[in-house]
Structure formats: structure tokens, C-alpha cells
N, C-alpha and C positions, 0 to 999 in steps of 0.2 A: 504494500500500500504506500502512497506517493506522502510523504508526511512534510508538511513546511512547521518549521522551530524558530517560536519567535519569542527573543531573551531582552530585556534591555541592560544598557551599563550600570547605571546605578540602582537596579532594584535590588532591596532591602528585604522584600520576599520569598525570592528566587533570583539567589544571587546568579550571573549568567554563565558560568564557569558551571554548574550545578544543571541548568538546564541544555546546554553544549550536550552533556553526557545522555542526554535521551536519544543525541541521534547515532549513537554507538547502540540502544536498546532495540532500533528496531530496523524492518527488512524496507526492501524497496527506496526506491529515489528519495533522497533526504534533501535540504534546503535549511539551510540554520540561517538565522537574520541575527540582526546585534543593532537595537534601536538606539538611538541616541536618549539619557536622558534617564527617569527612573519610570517605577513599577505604573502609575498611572500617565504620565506626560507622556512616553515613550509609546505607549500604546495608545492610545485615546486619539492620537495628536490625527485628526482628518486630514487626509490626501488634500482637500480642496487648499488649506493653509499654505502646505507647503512647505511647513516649519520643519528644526531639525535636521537632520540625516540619522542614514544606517549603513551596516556593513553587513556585505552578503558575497559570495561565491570564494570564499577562504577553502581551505587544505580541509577536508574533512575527515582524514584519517584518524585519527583518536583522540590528538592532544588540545585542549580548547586556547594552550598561548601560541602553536603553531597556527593553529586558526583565524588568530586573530592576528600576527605579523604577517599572513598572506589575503586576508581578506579586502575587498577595493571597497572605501568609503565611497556612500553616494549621498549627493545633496537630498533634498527632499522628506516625503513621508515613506514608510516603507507598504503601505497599503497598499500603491501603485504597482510595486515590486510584487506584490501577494498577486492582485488580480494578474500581472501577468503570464505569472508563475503557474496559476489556477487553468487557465488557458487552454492549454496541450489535455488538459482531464476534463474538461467541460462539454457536455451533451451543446445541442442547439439550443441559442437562446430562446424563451421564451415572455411573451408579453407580460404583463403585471395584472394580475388580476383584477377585477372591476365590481365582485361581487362574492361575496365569502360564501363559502358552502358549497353543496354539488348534488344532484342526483344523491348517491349515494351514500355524502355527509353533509344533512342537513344543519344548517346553525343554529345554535341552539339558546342562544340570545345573543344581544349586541354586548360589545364590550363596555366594562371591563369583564361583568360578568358578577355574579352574588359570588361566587367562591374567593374572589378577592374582596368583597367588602366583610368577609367574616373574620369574627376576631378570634380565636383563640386564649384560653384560659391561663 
């Protein structure tokens, strides 16, 4: 399975050196990213902005500071980089829907919905 791994530098959560090593866990075409920035800013940061940078197409044989001394910094958001990356694995697009439900799966109210107005004890 095609897995894209996306770390930032300064996250306090999931330090990136910690999340590097996922892509030694699993099979298939891997894609590690290195956002600029920490655990929210670095993620959040919308394509449209344009703010930041990241690093991507580094050494991915096992060591995450070989990684990172071959990796080419790019200006930007890394979003851009995901969708394009997304690309090569993506069916034909499809239109956006205009009306929830289907034959099949009727809607079964408008949102949000009673299940999120309930409170819990």
C-alpha cells in the first residue's frame, strides 16, 4: 500500500525523527515529508497561503539524519506536494455532490444531527 508520512520539525508530539521510522514499518511506495514549523502550524498551514516550506524526496533507507542531509527543501505548503503525490493512485474525478443520500442510503436528518446535541453524563 502507497503510504505518504507527514512529520513536522518542531512537533512536541511526535517528534519527526520518531515518525521517519514508520516508513521503515511498512510495504509499498513510501513518501516521508518534513513540514516546516511544529505539531499544528506545520500541518494546518493551507496550500492557498502558501506559507512555510517542507522537505521531501530524501534517502529513505533507514537513517532519518541521512534523510534529512539528502532531502531538497521546497518553498510552499506541503499539501500541494500530497495532492500531487495522490495522483498516480486516484480513480477518475468525480463531481461534488449536490444532495446527501441515495436510493439506497436514505438521510436520515439534516445536520448536525441529535446525536451530537447529546450530552453525556
Amino acid at each position: 500500500m502507497p503510504t505518504y508520512v507527514l512529520a513536522t520539525e518542531e512537533d512536541h508530539i511526535v517528534p519527526w525523527r520518531s515518525a521517519y521510522r514508520s516508513t521503515q514499518l511498512v510495504g509499498g511506495p513510501t513518501q516521508f515529508v518534513l513540514g516546516a514549523s511544529g505539531h499544528i502550524a506545520g500541518v494546518v498551514n493551507p496550500a492557498s497561503k502558501n506559507k512555510r516550506s517542507f522537505r521531501a524526496s530524501g534517502d529513505s533507507t533507514g537513517d532519518p539524519d541521512a534523510w534529512l542531509a539528502s532531502a531538497e527543501t521546497r518553498p510552499g505548503s506541503w499539501w500541494n506536494h500530497w495532492i500531487e503525490w495522490l495522483k498516480p493512485y486516484a480513480e477518475e474525478s468525480l463531481k461534488a455532490r449536490t444532495k446527501l443520500g441515495s436510493a439506497l442510503h436514505k438521510t436520515v436528518e439534516p445536520a448536525p444531527g441529535r446525536y451530537v446535541k447529546v450530552r453525556t453524563a
